[in-house]
C-alpha positions in Angstrom: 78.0 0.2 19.8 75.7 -0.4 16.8 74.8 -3.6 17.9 73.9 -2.6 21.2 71.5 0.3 19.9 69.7 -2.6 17.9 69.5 -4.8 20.6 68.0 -2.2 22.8 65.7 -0.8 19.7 64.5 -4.7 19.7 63.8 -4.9 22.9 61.9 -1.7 23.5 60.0 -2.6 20.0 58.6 -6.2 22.1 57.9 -4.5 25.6 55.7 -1.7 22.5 54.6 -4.4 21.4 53.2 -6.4 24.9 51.5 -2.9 25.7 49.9 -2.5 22.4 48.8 -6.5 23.0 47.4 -5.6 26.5 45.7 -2.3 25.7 43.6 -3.8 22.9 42.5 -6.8 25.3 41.5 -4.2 28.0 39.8 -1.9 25.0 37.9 -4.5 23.8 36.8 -5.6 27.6 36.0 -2.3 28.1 33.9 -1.5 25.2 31.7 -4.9 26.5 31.6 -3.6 29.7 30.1 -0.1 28.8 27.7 -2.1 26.2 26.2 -3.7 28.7 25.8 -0.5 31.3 23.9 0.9 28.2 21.5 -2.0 27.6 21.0 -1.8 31.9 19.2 1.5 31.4 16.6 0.3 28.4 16.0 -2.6 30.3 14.8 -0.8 33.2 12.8 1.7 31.2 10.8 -1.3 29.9 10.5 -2.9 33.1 9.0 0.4 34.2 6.9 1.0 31.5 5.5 -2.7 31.5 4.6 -2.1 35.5 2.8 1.4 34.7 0.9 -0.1 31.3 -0.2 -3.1 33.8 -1.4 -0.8 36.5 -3.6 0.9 34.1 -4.6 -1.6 32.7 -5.8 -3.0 36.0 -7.2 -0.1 37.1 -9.4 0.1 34.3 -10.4 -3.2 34.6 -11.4 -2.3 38.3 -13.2 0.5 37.2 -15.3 -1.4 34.9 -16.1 -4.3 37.2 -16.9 -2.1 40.1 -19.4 -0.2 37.8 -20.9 -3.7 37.0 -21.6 -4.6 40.4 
């Protein structure tokens, strides 16, 4: 009877074991993941804020060669 509890303890201590193994893998995956959703958002916010410093930049260029000629 004793032996068959310890067998059974063993056994449910290696499928813990395999779940513990598989949740870290899929934490760590995760944690990747959600890194690079956060770096997605800053670089769009520089994209966005290069296009609107160049448009300014190019207007007031226009400005200034229109008033030339």
């Amino acid at each position: 009877m004793a032996e068959r509890t310890v067998t059974e303890i063993l056994e449910s201590l290696a499928r813990i074991e395999t779940n513990v193994k598989t949740i870290a893998k899929n934490s760590a995956d995760h944690e990747a993941r959600l890194r690079e959703l956060e770096q997605k958002n800053g670089k769009r916010m520089d994209a966005l804020s290069l296009a609107a410093i160049s448009a300014v930049v190019v207007g007031v260029i226009g400005y200034a060669i229109g008033k030339l000629f």
